[in-house]
Biopython code that builds the backbone (N, CA, C, O; Angstrom):
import numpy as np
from Bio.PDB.StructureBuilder import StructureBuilder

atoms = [
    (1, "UNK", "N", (0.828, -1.195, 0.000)),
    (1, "UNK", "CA", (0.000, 0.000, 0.000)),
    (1, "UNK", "C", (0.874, 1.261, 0.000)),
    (1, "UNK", "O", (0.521, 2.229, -0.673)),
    (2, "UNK", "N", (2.202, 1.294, 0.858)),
    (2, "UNK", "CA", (2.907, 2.132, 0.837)),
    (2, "UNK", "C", (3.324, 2.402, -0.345)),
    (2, "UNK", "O", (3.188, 3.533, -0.814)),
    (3, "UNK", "N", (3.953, 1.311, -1.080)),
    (3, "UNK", "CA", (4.547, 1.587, -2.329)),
    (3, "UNK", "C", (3.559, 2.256, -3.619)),
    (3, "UNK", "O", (3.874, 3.157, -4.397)),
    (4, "UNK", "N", (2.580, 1.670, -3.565)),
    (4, "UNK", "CA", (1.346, 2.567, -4.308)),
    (4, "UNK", "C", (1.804, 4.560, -4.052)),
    (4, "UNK", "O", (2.366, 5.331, -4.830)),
    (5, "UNK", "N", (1.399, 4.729, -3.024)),
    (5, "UNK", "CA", (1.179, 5.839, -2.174)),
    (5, "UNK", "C", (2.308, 6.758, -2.624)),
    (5, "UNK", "O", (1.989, 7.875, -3.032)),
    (6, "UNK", "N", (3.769, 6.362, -2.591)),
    (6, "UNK", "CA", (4.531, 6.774, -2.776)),
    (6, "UNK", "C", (5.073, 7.202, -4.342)),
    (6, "UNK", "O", (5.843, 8.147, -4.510)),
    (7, "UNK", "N", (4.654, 6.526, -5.239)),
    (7, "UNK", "CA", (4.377, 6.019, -6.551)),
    (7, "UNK", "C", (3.514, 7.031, -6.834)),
    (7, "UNK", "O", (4.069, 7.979, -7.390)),
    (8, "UNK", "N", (2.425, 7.149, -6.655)),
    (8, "UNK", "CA", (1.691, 8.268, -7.032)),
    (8, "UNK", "C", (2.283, 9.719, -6.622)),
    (8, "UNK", "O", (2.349, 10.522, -7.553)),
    (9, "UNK", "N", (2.802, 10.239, -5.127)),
    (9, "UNK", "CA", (3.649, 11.326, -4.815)),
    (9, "UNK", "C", (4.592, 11.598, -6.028)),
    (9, "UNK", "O", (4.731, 12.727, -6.499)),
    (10, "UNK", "N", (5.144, 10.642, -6.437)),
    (10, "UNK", "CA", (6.459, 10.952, -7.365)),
    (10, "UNK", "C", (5.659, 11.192, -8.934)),
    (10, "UNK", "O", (6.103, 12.099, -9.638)),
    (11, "UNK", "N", (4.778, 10.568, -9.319)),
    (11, "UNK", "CA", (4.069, 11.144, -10.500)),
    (11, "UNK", "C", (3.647, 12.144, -10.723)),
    (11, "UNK", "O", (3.762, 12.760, -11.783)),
    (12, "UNK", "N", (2.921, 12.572, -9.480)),
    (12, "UNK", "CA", (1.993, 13.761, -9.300)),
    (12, "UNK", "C", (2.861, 15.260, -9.345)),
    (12, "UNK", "O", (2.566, 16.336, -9.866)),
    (13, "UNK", "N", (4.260, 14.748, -8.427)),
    (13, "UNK", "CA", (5.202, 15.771, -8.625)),
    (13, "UNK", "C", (5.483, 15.967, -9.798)),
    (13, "UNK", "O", (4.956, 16.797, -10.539)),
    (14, "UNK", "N", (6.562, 15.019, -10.124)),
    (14, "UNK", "CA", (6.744, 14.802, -11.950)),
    (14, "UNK", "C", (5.210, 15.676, -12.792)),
    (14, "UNK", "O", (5.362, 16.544, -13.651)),
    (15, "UNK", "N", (4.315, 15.365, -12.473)),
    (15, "UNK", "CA", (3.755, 16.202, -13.410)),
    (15, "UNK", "C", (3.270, 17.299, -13.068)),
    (15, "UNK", "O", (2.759, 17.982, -13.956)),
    (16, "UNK", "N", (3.283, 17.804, -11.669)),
    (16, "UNK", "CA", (3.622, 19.125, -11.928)),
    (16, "UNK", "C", (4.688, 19.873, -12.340)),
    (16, "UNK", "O", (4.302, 21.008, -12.621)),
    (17, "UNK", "N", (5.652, 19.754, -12.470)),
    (17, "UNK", "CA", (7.489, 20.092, -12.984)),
    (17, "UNK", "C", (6.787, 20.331, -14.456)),
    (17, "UNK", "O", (6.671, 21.466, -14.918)),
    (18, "UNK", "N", (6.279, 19.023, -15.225)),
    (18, "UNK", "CA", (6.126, 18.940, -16.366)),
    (18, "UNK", "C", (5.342, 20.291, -16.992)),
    (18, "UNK", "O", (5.872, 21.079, -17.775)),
    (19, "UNK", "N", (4.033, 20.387, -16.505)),
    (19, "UNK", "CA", (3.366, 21.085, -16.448)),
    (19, "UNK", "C", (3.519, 22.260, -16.073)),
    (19, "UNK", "O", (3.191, 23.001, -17.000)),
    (20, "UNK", "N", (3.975, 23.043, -14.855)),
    (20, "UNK", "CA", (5.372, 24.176, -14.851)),
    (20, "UNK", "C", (6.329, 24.726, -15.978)),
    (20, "UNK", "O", (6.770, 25.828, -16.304)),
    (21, "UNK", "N", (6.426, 23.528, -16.379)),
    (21, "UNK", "CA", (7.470, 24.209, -17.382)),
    (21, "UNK", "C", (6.881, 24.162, -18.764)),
    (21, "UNK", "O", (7.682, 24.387, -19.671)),
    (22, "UNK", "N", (5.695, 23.924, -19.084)),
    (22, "UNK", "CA", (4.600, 23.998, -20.566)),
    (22, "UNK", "C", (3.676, 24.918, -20.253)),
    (22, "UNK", "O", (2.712, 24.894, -21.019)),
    (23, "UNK", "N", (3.589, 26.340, -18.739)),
    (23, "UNK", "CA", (2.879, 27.366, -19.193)),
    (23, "UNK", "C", (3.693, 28.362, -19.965)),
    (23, "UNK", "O", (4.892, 28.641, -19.969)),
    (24, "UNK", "N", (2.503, 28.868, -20.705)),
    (24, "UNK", "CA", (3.119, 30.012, -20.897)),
    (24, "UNK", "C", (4.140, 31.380, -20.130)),
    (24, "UNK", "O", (3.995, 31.867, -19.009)),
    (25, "UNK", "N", (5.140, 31.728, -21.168)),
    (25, "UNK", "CA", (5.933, 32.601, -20.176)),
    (25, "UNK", "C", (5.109, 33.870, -19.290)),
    (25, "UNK", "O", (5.572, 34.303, -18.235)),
    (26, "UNK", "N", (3.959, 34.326, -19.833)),
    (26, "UNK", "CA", (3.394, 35.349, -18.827)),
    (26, "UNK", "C", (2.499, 34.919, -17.965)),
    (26, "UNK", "O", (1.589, 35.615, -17.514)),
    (27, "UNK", "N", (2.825, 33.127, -17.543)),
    (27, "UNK", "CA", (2.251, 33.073, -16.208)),
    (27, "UNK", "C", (3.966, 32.798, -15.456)),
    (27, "UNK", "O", (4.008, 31.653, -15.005)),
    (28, "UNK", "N", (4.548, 33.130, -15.362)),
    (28, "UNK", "CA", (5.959, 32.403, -15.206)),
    (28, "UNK", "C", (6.001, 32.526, -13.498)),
    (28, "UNK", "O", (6.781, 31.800, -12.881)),
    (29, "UNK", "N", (5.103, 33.503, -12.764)),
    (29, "UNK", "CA", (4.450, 33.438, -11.085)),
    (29, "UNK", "C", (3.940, 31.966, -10.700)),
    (29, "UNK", "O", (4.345, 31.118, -9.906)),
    (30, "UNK", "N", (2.903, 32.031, -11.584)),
    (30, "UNK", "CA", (2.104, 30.476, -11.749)),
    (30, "UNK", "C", (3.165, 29.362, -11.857)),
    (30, "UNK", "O", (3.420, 28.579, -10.942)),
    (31, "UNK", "N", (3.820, 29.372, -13.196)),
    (31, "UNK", "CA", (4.547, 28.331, -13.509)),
    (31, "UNK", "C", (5.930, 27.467, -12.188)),
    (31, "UNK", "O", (6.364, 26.423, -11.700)),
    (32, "UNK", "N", (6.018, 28.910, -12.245)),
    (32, "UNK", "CA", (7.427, 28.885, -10.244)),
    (32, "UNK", "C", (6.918, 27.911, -9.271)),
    (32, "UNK", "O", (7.469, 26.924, -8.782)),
    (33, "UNK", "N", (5.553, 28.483, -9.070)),
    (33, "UNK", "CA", (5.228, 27.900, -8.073)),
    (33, "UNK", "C", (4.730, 26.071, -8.351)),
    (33, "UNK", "O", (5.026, 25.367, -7.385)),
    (34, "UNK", "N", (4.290, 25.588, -9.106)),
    (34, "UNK", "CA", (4.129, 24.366, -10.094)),
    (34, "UNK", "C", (5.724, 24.026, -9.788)),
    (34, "UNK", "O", (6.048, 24.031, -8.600)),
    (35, "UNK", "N", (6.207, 23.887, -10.257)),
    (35, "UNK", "CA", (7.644, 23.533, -10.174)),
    (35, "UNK", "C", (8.092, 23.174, -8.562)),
    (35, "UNK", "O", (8.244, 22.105, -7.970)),
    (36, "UNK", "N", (8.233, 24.677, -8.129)),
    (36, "UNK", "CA", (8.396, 24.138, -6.888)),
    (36, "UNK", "C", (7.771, 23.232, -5.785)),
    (36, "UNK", "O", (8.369, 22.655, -4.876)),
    (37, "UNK", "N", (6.280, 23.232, -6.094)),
    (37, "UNK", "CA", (5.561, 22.475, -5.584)),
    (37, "UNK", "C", (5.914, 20.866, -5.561)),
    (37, "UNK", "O", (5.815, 20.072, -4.626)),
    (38, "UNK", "N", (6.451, 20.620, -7.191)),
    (38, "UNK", "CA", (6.505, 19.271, -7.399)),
    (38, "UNK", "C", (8.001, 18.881, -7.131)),
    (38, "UNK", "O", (8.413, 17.731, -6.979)),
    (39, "UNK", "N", (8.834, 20.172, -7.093)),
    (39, "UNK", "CA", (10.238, 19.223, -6.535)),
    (39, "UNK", "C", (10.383, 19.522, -4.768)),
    (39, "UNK", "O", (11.282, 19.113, -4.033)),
    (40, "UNK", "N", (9.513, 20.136, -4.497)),
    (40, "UNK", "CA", (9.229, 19.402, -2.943)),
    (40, "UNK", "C", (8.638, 18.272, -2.559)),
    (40, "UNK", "O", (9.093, 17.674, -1.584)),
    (41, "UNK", "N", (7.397, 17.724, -3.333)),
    (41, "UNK", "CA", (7.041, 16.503, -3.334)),
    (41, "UNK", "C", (8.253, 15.809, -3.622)),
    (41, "UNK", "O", (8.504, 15.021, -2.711)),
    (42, "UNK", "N", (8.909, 15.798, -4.326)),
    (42, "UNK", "CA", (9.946, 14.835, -4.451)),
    (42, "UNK", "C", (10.997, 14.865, -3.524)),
    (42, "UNK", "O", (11.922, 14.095, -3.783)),
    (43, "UNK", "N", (11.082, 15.426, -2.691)),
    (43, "UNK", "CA", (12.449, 15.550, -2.142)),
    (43, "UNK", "C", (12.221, 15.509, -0.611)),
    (43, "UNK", "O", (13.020, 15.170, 0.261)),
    (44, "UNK", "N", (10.809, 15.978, -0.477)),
    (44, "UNK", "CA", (10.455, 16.715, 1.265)),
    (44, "UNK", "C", (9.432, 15.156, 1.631)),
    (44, "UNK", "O", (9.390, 14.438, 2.630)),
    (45, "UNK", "N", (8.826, 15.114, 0.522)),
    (45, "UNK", "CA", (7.546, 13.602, 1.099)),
    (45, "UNK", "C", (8.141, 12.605, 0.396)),
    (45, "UNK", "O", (9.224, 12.396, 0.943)),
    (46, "UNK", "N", (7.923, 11.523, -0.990)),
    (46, "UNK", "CA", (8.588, 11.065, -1.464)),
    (46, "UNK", "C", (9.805, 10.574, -0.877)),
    (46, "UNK", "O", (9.789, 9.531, -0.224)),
    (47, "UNK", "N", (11.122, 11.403, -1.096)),
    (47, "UNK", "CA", (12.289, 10.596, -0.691)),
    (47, "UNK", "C", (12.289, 9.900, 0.462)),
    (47, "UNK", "O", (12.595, 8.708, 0.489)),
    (48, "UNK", "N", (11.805, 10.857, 1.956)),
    (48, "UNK", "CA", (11.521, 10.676, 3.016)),
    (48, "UNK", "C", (10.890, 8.901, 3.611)),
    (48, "UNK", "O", (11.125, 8.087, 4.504)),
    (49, "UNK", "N", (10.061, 9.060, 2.509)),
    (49, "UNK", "CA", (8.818, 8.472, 2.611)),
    (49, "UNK", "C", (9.071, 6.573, 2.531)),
    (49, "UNK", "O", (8.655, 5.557, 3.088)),
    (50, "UNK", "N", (10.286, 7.098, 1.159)),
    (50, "UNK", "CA", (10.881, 5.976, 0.184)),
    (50, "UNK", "C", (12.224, 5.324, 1.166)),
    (50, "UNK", "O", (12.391, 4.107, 1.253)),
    (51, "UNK", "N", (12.942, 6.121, 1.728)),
    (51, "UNK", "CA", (13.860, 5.747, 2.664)),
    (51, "UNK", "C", (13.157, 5.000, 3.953)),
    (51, "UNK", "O", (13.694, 3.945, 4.288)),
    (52, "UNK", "N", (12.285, 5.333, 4.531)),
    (52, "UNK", "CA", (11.647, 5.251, 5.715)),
    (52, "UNK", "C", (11.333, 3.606, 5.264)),
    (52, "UNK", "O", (11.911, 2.626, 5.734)),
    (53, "UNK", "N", (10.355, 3.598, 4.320)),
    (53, "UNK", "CA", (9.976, 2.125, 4.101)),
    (53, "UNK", "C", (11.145, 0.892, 3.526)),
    (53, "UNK", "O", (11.249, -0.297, 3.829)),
    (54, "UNK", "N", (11.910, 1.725, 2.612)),
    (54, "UNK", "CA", (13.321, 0.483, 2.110)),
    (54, "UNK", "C", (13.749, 0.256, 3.595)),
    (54, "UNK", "O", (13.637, -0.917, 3.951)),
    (55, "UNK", "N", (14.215, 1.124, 4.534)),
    (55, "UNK", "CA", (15.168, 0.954, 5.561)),
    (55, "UNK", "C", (14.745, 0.155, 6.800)),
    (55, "UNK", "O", (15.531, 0.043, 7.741)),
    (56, "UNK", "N", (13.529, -0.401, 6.829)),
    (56, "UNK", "CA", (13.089, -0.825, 7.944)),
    (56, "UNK", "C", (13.964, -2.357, 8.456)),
    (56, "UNK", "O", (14.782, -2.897, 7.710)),
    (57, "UNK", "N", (13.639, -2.852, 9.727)),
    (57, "UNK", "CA", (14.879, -3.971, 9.510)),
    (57, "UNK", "C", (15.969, -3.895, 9.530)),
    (57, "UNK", "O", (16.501, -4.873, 10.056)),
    (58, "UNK", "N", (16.500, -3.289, 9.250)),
    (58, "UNK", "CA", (18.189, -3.280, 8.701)),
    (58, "UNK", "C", (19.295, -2.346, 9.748)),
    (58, "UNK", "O", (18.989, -1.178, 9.987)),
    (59, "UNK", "N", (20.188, -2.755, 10.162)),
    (59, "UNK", "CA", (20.617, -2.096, 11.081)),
    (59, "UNK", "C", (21.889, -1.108, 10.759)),
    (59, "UNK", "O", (22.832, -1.752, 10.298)),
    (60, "UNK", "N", (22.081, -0.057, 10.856)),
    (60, "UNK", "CA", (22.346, 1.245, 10.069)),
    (60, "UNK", "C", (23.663, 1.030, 10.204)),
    (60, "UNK", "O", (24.341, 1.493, 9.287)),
    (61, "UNK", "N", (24.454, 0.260, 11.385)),
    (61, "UNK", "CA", (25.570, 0.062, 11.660)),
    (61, "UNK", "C", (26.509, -1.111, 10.764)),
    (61, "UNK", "O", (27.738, -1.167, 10.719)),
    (62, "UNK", "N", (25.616, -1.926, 10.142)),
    (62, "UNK", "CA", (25.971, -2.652, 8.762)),
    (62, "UNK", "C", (26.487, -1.656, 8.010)),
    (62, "UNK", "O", (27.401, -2.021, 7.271)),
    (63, "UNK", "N", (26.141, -0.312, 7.955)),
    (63, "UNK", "CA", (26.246, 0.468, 6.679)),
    (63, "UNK", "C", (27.399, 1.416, 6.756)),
    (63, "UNK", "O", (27.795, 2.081, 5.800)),
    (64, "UNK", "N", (27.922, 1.433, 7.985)),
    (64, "UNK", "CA", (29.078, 2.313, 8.328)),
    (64, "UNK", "C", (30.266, 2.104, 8.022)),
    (64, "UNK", "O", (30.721, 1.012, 8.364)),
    (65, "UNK", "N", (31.354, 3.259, 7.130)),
    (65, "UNK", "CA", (32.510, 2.658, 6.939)),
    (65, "UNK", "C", (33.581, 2.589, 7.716)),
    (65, "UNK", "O", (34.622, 3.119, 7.328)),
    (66, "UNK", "N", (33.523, 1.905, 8.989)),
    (66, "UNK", "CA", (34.284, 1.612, 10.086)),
    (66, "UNK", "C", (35.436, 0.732, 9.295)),
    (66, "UNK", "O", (35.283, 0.291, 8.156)),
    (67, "UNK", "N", (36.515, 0.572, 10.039)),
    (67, "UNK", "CA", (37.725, -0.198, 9.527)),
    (67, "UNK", "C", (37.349, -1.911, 9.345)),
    (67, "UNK", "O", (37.794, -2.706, 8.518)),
    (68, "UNK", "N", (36.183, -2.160, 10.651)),
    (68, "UNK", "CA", (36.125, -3.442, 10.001)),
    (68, "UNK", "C", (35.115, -4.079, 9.114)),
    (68, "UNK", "O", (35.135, -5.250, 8.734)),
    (69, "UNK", "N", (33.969, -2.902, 8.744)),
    (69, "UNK", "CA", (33.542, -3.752, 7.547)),
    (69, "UNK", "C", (34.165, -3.062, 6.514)),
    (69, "UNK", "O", (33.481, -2.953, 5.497)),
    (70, "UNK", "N", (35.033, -2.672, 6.498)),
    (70, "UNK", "CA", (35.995, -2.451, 5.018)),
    (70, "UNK", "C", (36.898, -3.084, 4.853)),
    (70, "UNK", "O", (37.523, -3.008, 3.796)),
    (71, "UNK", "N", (37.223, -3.834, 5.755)),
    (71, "UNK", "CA", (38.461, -5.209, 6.039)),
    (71, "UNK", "C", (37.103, -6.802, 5.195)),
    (71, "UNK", "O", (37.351, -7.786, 4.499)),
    (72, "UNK", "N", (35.803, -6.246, 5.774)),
    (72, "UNK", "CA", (34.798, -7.281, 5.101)),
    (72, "UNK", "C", (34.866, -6.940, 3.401)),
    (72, "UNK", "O", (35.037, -7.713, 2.458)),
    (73, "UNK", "N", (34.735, -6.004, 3.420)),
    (73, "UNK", "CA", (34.093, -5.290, 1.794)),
    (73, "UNK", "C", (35.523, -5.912, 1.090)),
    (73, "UNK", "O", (35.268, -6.775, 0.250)),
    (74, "UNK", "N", (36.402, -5.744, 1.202)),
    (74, "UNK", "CA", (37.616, -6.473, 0.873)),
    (74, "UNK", "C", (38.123, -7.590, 0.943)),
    (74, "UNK", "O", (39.155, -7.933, 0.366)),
    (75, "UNK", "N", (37.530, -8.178, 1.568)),
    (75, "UNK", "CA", (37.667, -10.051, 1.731)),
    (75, "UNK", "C", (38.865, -10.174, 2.881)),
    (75, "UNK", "O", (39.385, -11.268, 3.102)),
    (76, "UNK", "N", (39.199, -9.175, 3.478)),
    (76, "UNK", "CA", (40.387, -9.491, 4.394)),
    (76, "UNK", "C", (39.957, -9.819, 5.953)),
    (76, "UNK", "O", (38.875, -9.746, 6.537)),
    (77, "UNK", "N", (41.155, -10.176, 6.329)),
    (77, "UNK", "CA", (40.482, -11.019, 8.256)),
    (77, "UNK", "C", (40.756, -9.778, 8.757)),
    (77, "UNK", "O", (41.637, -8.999, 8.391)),
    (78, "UNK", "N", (39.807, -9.628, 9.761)),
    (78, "UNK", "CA", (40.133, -8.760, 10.859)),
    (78, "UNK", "C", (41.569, -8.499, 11.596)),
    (78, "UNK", "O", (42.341, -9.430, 11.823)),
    (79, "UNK", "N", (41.823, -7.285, 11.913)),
    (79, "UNK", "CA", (43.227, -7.258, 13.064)),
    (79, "UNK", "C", (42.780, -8.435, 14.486)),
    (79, "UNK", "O", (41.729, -8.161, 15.067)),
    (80, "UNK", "N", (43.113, -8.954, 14.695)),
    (80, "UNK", "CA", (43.237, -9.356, 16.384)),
    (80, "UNK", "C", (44.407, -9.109, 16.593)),
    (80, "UNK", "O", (45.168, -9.616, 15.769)),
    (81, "UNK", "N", (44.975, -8.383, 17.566)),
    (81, "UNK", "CA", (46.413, -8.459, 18.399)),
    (81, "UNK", "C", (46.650, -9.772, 19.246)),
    (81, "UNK", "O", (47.806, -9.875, 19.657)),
    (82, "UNK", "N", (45.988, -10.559, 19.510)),
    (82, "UNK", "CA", (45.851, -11.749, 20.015)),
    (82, "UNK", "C", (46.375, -13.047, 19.097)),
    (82, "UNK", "O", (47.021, -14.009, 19.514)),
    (83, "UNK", "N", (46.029, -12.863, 18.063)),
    (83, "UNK", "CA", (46.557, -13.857, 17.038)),
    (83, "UNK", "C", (47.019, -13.445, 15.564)),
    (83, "UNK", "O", (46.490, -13.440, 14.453)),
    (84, "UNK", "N", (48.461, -13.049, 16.180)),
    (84, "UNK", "CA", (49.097, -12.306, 15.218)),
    (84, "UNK", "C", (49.902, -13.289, 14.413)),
    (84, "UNK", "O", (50.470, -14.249, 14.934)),
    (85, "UNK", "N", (49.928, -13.057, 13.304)),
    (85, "UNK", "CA", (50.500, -14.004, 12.403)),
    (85, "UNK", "C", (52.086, -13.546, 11.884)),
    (85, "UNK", "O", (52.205, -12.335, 11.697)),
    (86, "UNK", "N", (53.227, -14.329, 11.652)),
    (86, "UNK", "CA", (53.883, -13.634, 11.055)),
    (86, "UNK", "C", (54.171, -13.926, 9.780)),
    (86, "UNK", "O", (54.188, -15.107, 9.432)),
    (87, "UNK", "N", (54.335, -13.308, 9.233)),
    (87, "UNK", "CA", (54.385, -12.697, 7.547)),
    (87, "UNK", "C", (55.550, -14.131, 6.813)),
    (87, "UNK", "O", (56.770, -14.242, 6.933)),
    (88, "UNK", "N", (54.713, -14.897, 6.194)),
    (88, "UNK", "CA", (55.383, -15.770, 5.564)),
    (88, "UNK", "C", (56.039, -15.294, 3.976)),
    (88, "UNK", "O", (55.522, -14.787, 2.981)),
    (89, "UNK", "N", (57.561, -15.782, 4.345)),
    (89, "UNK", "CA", (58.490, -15.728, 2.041)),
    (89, "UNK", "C", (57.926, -16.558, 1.449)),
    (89, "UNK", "O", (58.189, -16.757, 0.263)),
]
sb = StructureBuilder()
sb.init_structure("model")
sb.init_model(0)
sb.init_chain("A")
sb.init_seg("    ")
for serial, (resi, resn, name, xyz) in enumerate(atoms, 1):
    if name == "N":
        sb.init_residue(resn, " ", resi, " ")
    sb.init_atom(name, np.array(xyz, "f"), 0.0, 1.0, " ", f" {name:<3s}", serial, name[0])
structure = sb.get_structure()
């Protein structure tokens, strides 16, 4: 249902932008405000909206580039000072 909801926000914006920018130049007061209307929908409700629902679940600290999931993202083992290896020729 969300995804509907959100789906329509982003059209509705989109076509006001569209529509904004196909009045004529001597409404160009009118036209401003059309525009802006619809890239606030996109950016202020929409994005908001779209993050809120992808992100649920997921724990934000997976997503951080701390030293050791970039030692993951790289396929390499963690430091332990405990089980230090030495460097084989």
């Amino acid at each position: 249902m969300m995804k509907y909801f959100i789906t329509a926000i982003v059209l509705i914006s989109i076509g006001l932008i569209i529509y904004g920018f196909n009045l004529e130049p001597e409404q160009a007061d009118l036209a401003n405000k059309y525009i802006g209307s619809g890239t606030l929908g996109l950016f202020l409700i929409a994005m908001p909206l779209f993050l809120i629902k992808e992100s649920k679940g997921k724990n934000f600290k997976d997503y951080m580039l701390t030293d050791e999931n970039v030692r993951k993202m790289q396929g390499k083992k963690t430091k332990n000072p405990d089980n230090q290896e030495t460097p084989k020729k």
